[in-house]
C-alpha positions, 0 to 999 in steps of 0.5 A, spaced: 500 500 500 505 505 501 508 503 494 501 505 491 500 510 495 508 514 493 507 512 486 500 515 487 503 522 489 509 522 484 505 521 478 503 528 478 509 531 479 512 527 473 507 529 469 508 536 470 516 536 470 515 532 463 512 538 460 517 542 464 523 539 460 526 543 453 523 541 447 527 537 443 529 541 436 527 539 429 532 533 428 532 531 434 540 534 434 540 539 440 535 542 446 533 547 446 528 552 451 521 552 450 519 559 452 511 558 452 512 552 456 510 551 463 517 552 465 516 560 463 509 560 465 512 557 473 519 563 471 515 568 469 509 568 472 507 573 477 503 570 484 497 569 482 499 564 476 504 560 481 498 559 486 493 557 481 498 552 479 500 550 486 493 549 486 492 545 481 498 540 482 495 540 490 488 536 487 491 533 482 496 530 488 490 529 493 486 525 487 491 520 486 493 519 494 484 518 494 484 513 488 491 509 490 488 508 498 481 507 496 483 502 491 487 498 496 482 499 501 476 496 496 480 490 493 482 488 500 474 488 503 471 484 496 477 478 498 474 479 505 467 479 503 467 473 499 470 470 505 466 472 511 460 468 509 464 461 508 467 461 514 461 463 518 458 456 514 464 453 517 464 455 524 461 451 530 458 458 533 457 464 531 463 466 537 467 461 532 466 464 526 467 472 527 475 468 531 477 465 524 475 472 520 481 478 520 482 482 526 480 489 525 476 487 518 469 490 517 466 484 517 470 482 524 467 488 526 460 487 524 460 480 526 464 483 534 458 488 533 453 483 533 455 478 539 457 485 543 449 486 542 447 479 544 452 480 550 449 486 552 441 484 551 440 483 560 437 485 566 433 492 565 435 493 558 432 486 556 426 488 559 424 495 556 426 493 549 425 486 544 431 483 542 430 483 535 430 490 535 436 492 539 439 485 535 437 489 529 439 497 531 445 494 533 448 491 527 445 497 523 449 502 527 455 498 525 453 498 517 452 505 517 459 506 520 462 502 515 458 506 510 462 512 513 469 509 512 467 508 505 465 515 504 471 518 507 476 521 500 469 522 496 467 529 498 474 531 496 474 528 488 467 530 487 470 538 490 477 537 485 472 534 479 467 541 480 472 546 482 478 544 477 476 546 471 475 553 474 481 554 476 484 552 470 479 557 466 481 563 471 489 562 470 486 562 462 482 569 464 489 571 467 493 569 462 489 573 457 489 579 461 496 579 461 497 578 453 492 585 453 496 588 458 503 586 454 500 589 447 498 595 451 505 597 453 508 594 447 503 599 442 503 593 438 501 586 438 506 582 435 506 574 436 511 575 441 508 579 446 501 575 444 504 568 444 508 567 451 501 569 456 496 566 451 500 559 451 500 559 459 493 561 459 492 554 454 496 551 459 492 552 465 487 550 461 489 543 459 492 542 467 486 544 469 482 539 465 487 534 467 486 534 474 478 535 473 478 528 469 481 523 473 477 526 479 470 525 476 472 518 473 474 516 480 469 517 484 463 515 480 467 508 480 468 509 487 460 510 488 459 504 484 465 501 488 462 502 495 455 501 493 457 493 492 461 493 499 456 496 502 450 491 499 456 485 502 456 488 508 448 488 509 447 481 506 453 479 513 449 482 518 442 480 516 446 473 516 449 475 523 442 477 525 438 471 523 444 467 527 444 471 534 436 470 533 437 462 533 437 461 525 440 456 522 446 459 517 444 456 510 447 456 503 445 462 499 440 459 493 441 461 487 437 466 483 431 464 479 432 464 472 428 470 469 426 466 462 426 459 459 429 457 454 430 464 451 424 464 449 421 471 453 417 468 457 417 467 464 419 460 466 415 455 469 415 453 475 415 444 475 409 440 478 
């Protein structure tokens, strides 16, 4: 996990000094400095323009540190979700069953929950409130708080998805004004004073494009990602339900086929 996650913080970085390197002259002979690329706009640029800049490489670094964790965190609870239940099957109890999952698992938790409540369920406590419901309350308050720890990094994809752009359109915007101010000064609107400000203002745009994009993909993948855990989380603690309320833990059935045959119509239940 931490090679992921310093490769993670790196790839912006080299992204951005790869676009900072000289390009290479026509031939392939000799390098030669670029003055309108991202080298010239960090070496020319005013205080406005290196914080926007700082900005975007910040959200672009913050991005792939939440898809790199996430990732590494959302790969390790589907193992231990196909996990779970065939050990809970397996076990003689459920006290044995949640012993054989990981420690400090989500799904340990849930089960830890669980047996916690059943322990709990005495005295005054047992008289004033039926067992299925604090079972039931209990388990829920344990799914809401993986629910919580999926969640976690999202709201920061979604800002830096929304919000980058934006930023990179106002370097353009400061970008052209300074283009204006130059030919102002210059009285005339030769390439060269046009050039330099209009191409750094080109490049925040496309930084800030690329720092947007990445964003977006990944949380909309994540949301589809965390909804699966999720439902796998619930689906257990309807499973350590059942057991604590003296169920018999079963293999799950297999889901009806929706046509018969190919024919498009429904199947038919045999005699």
């Amino acid at each position: 996990m931490k090679r992921i996650t310093t490769a993670a913080l790196l790839l912006p970085a080299l992204a951005l000094l790869a676009l900072a390197e000289p390009a290479l002259a026509q031939g392939g002979k000799e390098l030669v400095d670029n003055p309108y690329g991202l080298g010239a706009l960090w070496a020319q640029g005013d205080a406005v323009a290196k914080g926007t800049l700082s900005i975007l490489v910040l959200f672009s670094a913050g991005s792939w540190y939440v898809l790199a964790t996430k990732l590494v965190q959302s790969l390790r609870l589907g193992r231990e979700a196909r996990d779970a239940r065939s050990q809970l099957l397996r076990a003689d109890s459920l006290a044995a069953g949640a012993k054989q999952l990981k420690a400090g698992g989500t799904f340990r938790f849930i089960a830890d929950t669980g047996l916690a409540a059943e322990a709990q369920y005495t005295g005054t406590l047992a008289g004033n409130v039926d067992r299925n419901e604090w079972i039931n309350a209990s388990l829920q308050q344990a799914v809401d708080d993986v629910q919580a720890t999926q969640q976690n990094g999202l709201a920061f994809l979604a800002t830096v998805g929304a919000t980058a752009p934006f930023i990179g359109l106002f370097g353009t915007v400061w970008g052209i004004y300074h283009a204006l101010t130059a030919i102002g000064l210059s009285g005339q609107a030769s390439i060269d004073k046009v050039a330099g400000p209009v191409g750094e203002s080109l490049i925040m745009t496309a930084i800030g494009l690329a720092v947007a994009v990445p964003a977006v993909l990944g949380y909309n993948w994540l949301v589809r990602r965390n909804k699966v855990t999720l439902d796998a989380a619930r689906r257990f603690g309807a499973d350590v339900h059942r057991v604590l309320l003296g169920a018999k833990l079963l293999a799950p059935l297999q889901a009806p086929a929706s046509t018969a045959s190919g024919s498009g119509q429904p199947a038919q239940r045999a005699a």
